[in-house]
MARDREN-262955 format. One record per residue (C-alpha): chain; z, y, x. Coordinates in Angstrom, 2 decimals, always signed. Each point is the difference from the previous one (the first is absolute). Layout:
["A"; [Z; Y; X]];
...
% end
This chain:
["A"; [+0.00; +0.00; +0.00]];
["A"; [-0.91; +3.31; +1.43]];
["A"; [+2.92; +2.19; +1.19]];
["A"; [-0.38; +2.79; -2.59]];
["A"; [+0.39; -2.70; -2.86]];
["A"; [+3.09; -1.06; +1.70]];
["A"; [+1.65; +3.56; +0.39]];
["A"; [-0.62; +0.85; -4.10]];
["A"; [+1.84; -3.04; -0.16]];
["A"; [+2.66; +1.53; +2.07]];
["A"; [-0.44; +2.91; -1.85]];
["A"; [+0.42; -0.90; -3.52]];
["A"; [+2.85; -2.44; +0.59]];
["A"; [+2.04; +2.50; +1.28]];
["A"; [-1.23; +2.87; -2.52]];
["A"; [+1.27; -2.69; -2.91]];
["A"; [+3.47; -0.39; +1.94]];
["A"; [+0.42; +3.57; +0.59]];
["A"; [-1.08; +1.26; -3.73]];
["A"; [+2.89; -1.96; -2.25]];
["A"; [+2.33; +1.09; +2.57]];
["A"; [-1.07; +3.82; -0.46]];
["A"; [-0.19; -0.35; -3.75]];
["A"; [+4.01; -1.54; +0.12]];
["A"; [+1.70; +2.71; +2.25]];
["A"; [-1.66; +3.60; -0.01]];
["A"; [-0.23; +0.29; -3.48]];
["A"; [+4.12; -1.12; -0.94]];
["A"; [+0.71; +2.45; +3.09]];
["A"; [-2.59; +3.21; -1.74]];
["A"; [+2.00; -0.79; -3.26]];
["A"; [+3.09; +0.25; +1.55]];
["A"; [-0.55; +3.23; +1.38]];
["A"; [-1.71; +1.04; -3.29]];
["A"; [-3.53; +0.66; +1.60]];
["A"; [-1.15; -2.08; -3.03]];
["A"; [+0.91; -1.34; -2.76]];
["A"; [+2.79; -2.72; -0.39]];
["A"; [-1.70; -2.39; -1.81]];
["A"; [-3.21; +0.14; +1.44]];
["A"; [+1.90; -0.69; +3.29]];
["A"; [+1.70; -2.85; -1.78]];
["A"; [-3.79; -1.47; -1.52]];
["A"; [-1.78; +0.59; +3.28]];
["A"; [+2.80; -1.76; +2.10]];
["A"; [+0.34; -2.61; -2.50]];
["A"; [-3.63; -0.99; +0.21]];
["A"; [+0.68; +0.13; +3.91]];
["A"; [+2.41; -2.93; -0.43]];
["A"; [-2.12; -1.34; -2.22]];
["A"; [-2.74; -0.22; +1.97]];
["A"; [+1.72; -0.26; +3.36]];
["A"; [-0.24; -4.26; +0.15]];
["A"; [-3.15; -0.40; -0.78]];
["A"; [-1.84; +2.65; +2.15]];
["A"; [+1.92; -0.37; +3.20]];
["A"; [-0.37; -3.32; -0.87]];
["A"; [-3.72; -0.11; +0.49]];
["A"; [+0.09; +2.86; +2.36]];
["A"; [+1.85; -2.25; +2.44]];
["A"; [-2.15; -2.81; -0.68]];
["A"; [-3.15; +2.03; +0.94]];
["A"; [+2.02; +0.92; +3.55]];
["A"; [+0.47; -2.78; +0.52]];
["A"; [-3.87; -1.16; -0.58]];
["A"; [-1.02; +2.81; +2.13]];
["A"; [+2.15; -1.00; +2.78]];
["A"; [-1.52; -3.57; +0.09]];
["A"; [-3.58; +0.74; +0.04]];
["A"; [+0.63; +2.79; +2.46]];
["A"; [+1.28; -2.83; +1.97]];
["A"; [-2.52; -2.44; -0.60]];
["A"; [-2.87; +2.45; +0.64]];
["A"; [+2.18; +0.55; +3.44]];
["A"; [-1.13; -4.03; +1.06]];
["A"; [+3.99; -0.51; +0.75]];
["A"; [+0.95; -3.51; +1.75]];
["A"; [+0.79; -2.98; -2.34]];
["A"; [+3.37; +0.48; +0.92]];
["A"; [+0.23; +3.39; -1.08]];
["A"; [-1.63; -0.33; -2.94]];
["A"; [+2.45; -2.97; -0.90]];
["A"; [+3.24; +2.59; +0.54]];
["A"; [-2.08; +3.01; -2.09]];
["A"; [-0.65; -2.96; -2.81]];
["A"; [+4.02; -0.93; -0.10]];
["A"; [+1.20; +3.70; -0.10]];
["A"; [-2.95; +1.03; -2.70]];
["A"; [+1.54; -2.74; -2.10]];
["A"; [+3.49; +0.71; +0.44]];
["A"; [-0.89; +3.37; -1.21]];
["A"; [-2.01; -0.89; -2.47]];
["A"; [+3.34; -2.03; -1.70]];
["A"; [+2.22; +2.50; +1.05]];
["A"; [-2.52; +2.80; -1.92]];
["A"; [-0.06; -2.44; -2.81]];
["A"; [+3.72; +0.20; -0.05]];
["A"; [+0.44; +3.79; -0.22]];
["A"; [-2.50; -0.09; -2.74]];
["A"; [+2.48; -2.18; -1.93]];
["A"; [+3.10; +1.95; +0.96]];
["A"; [-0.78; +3.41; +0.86]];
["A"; [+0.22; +1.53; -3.31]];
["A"; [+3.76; -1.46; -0.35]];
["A"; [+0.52; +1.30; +3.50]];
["A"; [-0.68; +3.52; -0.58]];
["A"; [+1.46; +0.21; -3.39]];
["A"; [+3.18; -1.47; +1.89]];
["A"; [+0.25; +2.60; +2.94]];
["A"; [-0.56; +2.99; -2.89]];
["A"; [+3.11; -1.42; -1.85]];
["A"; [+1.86; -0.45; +2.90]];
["A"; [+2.53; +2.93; +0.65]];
["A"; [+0.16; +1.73; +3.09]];
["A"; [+2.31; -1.51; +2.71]];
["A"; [+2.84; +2.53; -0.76]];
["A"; [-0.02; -1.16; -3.79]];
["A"; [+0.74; -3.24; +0.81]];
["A"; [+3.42; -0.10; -0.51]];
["A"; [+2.30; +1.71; -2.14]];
["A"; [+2.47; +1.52; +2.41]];
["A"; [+1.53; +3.77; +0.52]];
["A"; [-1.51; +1.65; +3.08]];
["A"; [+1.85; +3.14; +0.20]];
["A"; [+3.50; +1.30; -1.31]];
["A"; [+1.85; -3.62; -0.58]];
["A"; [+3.16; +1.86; +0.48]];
["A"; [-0.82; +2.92; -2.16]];
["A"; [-0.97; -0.88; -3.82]];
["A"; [+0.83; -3.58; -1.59]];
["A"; [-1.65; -1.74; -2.45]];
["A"; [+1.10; -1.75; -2.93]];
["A"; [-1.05; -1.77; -3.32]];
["A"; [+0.63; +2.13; -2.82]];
["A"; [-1.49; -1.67; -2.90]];
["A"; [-1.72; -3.53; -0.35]];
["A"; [-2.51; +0.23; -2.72]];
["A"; [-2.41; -3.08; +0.66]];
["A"; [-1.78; +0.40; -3.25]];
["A"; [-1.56; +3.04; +0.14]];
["A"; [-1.93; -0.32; +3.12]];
["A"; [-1.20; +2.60; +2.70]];
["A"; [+2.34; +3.22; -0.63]];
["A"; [-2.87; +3.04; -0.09]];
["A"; [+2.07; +2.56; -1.75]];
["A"; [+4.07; +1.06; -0.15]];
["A"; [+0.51; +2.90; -1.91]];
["A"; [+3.55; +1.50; -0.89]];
["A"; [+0.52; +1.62; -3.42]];
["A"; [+2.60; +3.22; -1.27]];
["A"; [+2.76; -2.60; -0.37]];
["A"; [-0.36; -1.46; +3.33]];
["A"; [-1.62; -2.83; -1.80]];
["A"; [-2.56; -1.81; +2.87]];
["A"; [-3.49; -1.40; -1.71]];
["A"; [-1.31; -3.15; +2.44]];
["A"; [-3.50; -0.41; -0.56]];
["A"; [-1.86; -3.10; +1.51]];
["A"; [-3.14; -1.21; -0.54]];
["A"; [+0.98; -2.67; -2.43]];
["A"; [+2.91; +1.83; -1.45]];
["A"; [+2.41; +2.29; +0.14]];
["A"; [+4.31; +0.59; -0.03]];
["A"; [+2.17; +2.37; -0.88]];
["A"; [+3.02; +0.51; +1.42]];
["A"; [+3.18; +2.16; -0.50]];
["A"; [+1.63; +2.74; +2.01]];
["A"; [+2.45; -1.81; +1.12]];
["A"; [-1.89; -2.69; +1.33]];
["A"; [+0.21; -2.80; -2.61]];
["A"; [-3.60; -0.98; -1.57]];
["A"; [-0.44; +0.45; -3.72]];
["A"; [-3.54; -2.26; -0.28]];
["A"; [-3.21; -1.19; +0.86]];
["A"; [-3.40; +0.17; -1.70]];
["A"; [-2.82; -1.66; +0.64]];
["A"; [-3.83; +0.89; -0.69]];
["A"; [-3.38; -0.46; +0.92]];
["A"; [-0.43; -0.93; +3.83]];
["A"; [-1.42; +2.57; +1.64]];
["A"; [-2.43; -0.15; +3.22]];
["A"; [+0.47; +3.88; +1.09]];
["A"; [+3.17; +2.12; +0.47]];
["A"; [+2.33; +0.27; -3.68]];
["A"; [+1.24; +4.07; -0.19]];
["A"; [+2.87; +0.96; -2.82]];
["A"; [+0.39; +3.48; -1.29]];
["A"; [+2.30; +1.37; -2.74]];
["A"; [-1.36; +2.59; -2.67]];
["A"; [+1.48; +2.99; -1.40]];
["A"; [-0.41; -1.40; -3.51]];
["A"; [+1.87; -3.39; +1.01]];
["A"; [+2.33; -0.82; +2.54]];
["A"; [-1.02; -3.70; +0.03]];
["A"; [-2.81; -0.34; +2.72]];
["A"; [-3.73; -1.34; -0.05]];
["A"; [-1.73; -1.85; +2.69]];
["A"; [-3.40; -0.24; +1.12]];
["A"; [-1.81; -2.67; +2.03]];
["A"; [-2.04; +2.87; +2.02]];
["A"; [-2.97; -2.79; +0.15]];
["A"; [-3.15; +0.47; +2.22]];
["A"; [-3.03; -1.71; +0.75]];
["A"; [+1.85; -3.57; -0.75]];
["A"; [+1.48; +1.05; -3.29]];
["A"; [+0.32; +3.00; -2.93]];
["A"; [+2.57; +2.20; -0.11]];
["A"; [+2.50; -1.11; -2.76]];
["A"; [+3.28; +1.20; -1.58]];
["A"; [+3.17; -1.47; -0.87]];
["A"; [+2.73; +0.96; -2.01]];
["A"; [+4.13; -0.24; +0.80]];
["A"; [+0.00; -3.42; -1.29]];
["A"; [-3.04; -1.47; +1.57]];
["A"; [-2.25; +0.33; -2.43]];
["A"; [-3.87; +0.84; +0.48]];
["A"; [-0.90; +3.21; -1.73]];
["A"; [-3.83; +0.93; +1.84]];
["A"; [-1.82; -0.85; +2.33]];
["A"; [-3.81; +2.34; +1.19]];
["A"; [-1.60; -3.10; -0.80]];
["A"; [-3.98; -0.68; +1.68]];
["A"; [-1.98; +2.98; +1.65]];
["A"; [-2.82; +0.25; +1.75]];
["A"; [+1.12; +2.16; +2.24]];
["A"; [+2.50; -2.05; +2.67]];
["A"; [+3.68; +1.66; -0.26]];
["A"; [+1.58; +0.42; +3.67]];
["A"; [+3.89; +1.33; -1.65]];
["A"; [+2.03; +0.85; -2.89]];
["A"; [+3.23; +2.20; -0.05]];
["A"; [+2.36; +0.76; -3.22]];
["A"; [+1.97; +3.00; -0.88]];
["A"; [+1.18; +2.09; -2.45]];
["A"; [-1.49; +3.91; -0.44]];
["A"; [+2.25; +0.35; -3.08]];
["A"; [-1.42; -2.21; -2.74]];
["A"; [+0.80; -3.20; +0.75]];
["A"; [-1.74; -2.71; +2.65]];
["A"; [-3.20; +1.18; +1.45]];
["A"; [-2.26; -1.97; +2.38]];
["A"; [-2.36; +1.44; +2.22]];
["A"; [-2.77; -2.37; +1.30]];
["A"; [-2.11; +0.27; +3.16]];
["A"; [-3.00; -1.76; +0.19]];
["A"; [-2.19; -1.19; +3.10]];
["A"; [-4.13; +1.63; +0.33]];
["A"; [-0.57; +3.08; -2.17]];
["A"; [+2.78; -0.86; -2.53]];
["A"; [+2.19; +2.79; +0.55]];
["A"; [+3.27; +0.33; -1.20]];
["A"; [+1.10; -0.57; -3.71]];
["A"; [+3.32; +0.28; -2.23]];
["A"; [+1.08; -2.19; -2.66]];
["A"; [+2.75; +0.02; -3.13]];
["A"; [+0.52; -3.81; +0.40]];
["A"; [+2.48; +0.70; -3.17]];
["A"; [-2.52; +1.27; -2.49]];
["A"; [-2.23; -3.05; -1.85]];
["A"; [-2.73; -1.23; +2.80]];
["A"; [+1.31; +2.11; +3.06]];
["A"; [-1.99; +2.94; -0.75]];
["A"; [-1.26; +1.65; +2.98]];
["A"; [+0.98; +4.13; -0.09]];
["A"; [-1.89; +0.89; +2.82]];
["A"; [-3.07; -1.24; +2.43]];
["A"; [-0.70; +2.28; +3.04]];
["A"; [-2.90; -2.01; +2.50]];
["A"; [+0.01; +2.80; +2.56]];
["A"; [+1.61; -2.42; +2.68]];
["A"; [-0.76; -3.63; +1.53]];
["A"; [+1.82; -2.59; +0.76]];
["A"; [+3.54; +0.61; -0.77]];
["A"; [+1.79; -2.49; +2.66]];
["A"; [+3.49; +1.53; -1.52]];
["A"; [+1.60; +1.75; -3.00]];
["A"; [+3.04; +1.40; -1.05]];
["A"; [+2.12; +1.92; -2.59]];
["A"; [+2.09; +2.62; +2.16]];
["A"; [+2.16; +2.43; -1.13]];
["A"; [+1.44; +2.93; +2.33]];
["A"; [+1.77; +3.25; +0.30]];
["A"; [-3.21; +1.64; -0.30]];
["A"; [-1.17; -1.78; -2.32]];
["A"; [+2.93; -1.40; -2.13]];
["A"; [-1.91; -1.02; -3.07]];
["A"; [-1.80; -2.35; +2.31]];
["A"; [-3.88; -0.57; +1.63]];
["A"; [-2.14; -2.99; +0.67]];
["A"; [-0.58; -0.65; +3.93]];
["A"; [-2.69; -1.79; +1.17]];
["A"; [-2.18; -0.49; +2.90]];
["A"; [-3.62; -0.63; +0.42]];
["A"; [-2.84; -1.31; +1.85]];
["A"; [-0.18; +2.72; +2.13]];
["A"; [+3.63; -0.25; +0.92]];
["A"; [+0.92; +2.99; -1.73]];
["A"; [+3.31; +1.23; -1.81]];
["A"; [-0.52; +0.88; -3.64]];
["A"; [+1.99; +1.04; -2.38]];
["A"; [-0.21; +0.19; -3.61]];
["A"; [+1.68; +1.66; -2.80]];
["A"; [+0.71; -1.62; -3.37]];
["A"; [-3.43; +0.71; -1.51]];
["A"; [-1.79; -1.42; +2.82]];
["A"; [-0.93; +3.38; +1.82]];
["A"; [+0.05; -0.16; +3.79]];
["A"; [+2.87; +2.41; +0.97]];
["A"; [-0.18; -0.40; +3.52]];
["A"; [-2.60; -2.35; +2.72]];
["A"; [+1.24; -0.22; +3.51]];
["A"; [-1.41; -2.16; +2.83]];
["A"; [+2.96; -0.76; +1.58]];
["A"; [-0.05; -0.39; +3.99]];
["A"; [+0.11; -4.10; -0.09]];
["A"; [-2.64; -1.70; -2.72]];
["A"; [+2.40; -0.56; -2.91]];
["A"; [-0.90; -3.51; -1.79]];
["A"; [+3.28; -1.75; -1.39]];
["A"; [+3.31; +1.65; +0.40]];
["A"; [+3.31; -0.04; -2.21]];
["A"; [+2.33; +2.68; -1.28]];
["A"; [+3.18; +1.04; +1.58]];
["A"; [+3.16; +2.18; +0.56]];
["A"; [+0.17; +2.04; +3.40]];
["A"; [+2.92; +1.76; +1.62]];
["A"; [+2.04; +1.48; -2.77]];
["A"; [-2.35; +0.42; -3.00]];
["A"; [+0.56; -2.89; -2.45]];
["A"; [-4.01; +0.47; -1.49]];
["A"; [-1.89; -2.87; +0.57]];
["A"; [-2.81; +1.70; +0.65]];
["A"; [-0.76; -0.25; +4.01]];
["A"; [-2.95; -2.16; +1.01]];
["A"; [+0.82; -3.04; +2.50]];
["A"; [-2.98; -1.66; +1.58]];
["A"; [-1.27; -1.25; +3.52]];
["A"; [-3.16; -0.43; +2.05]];
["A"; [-0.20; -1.65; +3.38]];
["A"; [+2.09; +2.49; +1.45]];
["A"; [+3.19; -0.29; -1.87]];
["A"; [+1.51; +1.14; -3.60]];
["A"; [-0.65; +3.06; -1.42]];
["A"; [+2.62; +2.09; -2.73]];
["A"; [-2.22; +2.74; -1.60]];
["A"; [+0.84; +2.95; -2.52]];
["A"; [-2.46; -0.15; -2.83]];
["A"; [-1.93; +2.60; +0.85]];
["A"; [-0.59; -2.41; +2.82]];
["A"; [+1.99; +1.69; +2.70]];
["A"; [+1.55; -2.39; +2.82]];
["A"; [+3.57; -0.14; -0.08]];
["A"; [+0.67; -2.73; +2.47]];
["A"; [-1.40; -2.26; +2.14]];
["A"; [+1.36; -3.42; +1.50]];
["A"; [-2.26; -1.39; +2.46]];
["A"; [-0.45; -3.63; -0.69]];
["A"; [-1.21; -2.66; +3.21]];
["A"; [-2.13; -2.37; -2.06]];
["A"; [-3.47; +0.27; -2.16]];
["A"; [+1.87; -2.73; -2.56]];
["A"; [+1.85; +3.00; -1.04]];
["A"; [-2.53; +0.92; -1.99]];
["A"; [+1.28; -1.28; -3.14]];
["A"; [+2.06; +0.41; -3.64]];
["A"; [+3.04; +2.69; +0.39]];
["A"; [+3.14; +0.66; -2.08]];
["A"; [+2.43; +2.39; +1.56]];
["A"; [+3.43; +1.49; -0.64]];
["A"; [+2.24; +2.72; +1.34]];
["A"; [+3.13; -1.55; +0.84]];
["A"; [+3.87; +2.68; -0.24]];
["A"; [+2.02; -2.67; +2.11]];
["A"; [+3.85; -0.78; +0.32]];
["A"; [-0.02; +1.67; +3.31]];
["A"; [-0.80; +3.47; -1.28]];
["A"; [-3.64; -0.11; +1.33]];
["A"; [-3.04; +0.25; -2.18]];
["A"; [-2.77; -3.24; +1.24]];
["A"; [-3.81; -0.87; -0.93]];
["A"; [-0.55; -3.30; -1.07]];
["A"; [-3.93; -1.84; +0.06]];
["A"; [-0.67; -3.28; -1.13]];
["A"; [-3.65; -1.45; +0.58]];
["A"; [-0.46; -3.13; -2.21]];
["A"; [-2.89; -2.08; +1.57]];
["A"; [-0.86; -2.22; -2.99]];
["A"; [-2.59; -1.97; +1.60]];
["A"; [+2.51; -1.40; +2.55]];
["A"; [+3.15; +0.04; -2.12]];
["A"; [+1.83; +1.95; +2.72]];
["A"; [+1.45; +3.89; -0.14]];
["A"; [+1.20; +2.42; +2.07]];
["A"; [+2.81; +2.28; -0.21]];
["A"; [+0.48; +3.55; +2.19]];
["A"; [+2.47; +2.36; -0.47]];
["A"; [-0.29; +3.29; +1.45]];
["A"; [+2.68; +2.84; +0.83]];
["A"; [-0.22; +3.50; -0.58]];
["A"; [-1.46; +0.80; +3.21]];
["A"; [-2.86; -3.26; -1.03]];
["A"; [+0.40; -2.12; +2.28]];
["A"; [+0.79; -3.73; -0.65]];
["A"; [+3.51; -1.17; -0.38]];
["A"; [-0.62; -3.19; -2.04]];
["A"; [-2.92; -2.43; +0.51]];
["A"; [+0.02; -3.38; -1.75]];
["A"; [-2.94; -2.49; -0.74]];
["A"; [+1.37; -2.27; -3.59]];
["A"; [-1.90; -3.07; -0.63]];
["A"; [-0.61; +0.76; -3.74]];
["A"; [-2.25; +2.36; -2.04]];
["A"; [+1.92; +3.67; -0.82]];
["A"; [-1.70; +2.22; -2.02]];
["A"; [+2.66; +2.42; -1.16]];
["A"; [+2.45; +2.00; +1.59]];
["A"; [+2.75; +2.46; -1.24]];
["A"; [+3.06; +1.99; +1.04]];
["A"; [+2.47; +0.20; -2.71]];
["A"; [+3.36; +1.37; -0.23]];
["A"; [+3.38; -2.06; +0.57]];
["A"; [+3.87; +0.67; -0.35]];
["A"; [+0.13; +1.31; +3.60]];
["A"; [-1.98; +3.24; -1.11]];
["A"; [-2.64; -1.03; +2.13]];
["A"; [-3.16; -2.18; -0.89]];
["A"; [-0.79; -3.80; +0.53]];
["A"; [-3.57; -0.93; +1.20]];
["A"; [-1.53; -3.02; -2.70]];
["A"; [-2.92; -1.92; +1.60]];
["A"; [-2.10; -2.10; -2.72]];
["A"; [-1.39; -3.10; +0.88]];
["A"; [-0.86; -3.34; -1.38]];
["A"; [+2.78; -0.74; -3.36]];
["A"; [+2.17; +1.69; +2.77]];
["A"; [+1.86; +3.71; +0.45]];
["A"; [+1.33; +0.80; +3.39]];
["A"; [+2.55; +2.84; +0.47]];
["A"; [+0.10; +2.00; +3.88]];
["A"; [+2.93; +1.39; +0.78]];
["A"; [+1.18; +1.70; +3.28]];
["A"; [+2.30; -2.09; +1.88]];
["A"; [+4.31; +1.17; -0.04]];
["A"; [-0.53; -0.97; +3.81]];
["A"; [-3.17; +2.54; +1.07]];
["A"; [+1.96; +2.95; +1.13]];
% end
């Protein structure tokens, strides 16, 4: 065979081992950046793994053709010839092995954690803040929501239930509803002190609402246009849900109360809406919908849907959570994280602090808390729940930001709040799975 037959051999064998790899890798890394979208990152890198067997598959096999009729075209001793023949076939099996197994080898190493996940274990502060179990509640699975009422009440809310408990500590019940896939939020209305929870929902589900007993009372039902988040809150007439949707679906709000969840507002002025949320402030006390966007801006939205305010913040916002900060109780400061560490932003998208974080696999789901200790000194606490690995990861920060606390807990917690106890201070409460954890500072720190 002449030689330029044998190098497009060479040629196109490697071309089909290099192009699953580049269709598996750039793409998930562009989507995590938000250079484009998430989902097409997802498809294309899918399709990648996909294709990945089959195509390097043959692409080795054509190598490995090429390299024996380069050889033979070469007149190489019988002996040598013998030795190429032995290693071509070894190869060959070993090629026909990956084809078999590589698929269940990458998907492996992508759910594997990271080396310093492996084990659940506190890295920094032992001797500073303990750890307890404060409440055991196996039936309601993972704990995405605590939320404290008037009376000092506390509202668990997991993602197959929820549990109330009393001020003193003792629980009053447990209800259960309709499992849910995404994060379960609570909120209490001005009409009625009894709360409502919504399964926020997402590409793998619809949003839907429950009532104080468990009971199903709406749910957005089918659309055409993907929804990316859901948040619930209250503007003054009872539960109101505000939907963002994926593409050119905008932003909408619902009455989930009134017959068919009628929809009071549709404004398609924005794409993509990775995150949502009802937020309600000293400036804006009767309370605004937050959102960002595929361009990784900041919006913010008054009650009738009209953009008060679009910033584009200095990191690209995607998915963040709602928080306290220093000594205003509003839950209405941003907290979100890029590669280089987690972010707390004002809403008008102004950067209030900024810990500096070692790892890319920080990049994930945040609920924070500010923390008014036993010891007279005011802490930030950051959990980072990374679902995919069933591990977390808890920091807590002093007032000058810089790490006190560092523990990695073999479970999934999605929930986090401060709360206050009989010492005039606050304790920390960590949700995880049918477990609450309580932090307190150690009597032995000082």
């Amino acid at each position: 065979m002449k030689s330029r037959s044998i190098t497009v051999l060479w040629v196109v064998g490697i071309s089909l081992v290099i192009l699953p790899v580049c269709m598996l890798f750039p793409p998930w890394l562009l989507a995590k950046r938000g250079i484009i979208d998430m989902w097409t990152g997802i498809a294309v890198s899918g399709l990648g793994l996909l294709l990945l067997p089959w195509l390097a598959g043959i692409g080795v096999s054509l190598v490995l053709t090429a390299i024996v009729l380069r050889q033979k075209s070469r007149q190489a001793s019988r002996h040598s010839r013998i030795v190429l023949a032995a290693v071509v076939s070894v190869l060959f099996l070993l090629n026909c092995v990956l084809m078999v197994h590589i698929r269940r080898i990458v998907m492996n190493a992508a759910m594997s954690p990271p080396l310093e996940l492996w084990h659940a274990r506190v890295i920094l502060g032992a001797g500073r803040f303990s750890r307890e179990v404060a409440y055991r509640l196996p039936d309601i699975g993972v704990v995405t929501d605590i939320q404290q009422d008037n009376k000092n009440r506390l509202t668990i809310a997991g993602r197959r239930g929820a549990a109330f408990v009393h001020a003193d500590g003792t629980p009053i019940e447990t209800i259960p509803f309709e499992a849910c896939k995404s994060d379960i939020v609570s909120v209490n209305t001005a009409r009625n002190e009894e709360p409502y929870f919504l399964c926020r929902g997402g590409w793998i589900e619809d949003p839907k609402l429950f009532d104080r007993e468990g009971r199903f009372i709406w749910s957005f039902g089918i659309s055409r246009d993907g929804v990316d988040d859901s948040a619930v809150g209250d503007f003054g007439d009872g539960p109101a849900v505000a939907v963002g949707f994926n593409a050119g679906g905008g932003v909408r709000l619902v009455d989930p109360m009134s017959s068919g969840g009628r929809e009071l507002w549709s404004q398609q002025d924005d794409g993509n809406i990775w995150h949502i949320e009802i937020a309600s402030s000293e400036k804006y006390p009767e309370g605004v919908i937050v959102h960002s966007n595929a361009g990784g801006e900041l919006v913010v939205r008054g009650k009738n849907g009209v953009v008060l305010t679009r910033q584009k913040p200095a990191i690209y916002l995607a998915k963040f959570s709602l928080s306290d900060w220093g000594g205003d109780p509003h839950l209405d400061k941003l907290i979100a994280s890029d590669e280089s560490g987690i972010y707390v932003l004002r809403i008008d998208g102004r950067i209030l602090a900024h810990f500096p974080i070692d790892h890319e696999e920080d990049v994930t789901d945040i609920k924070a808390s500010s923390l008014r200790a036993s010891d007279g000194n005011s802490y930030f606490a950051v959990v980072q729940d990374y679902g995919a690995w069933h591990r977390s990861r808890i920091r807590i920060y002093d007032q000058q930001n810089l790490p006190v606390y560092e523990e990695v807990v073999g479970d999934d917690c999605a929930a986090l709040r401060a709360i206050p106890n009989h010492t005039n201070s606050q304790t920390l409460l960590m949700g995880c799975n049918g477990t609450v954890f309580s932090y307190l500072i150690r009597r032995d720190s000082n």
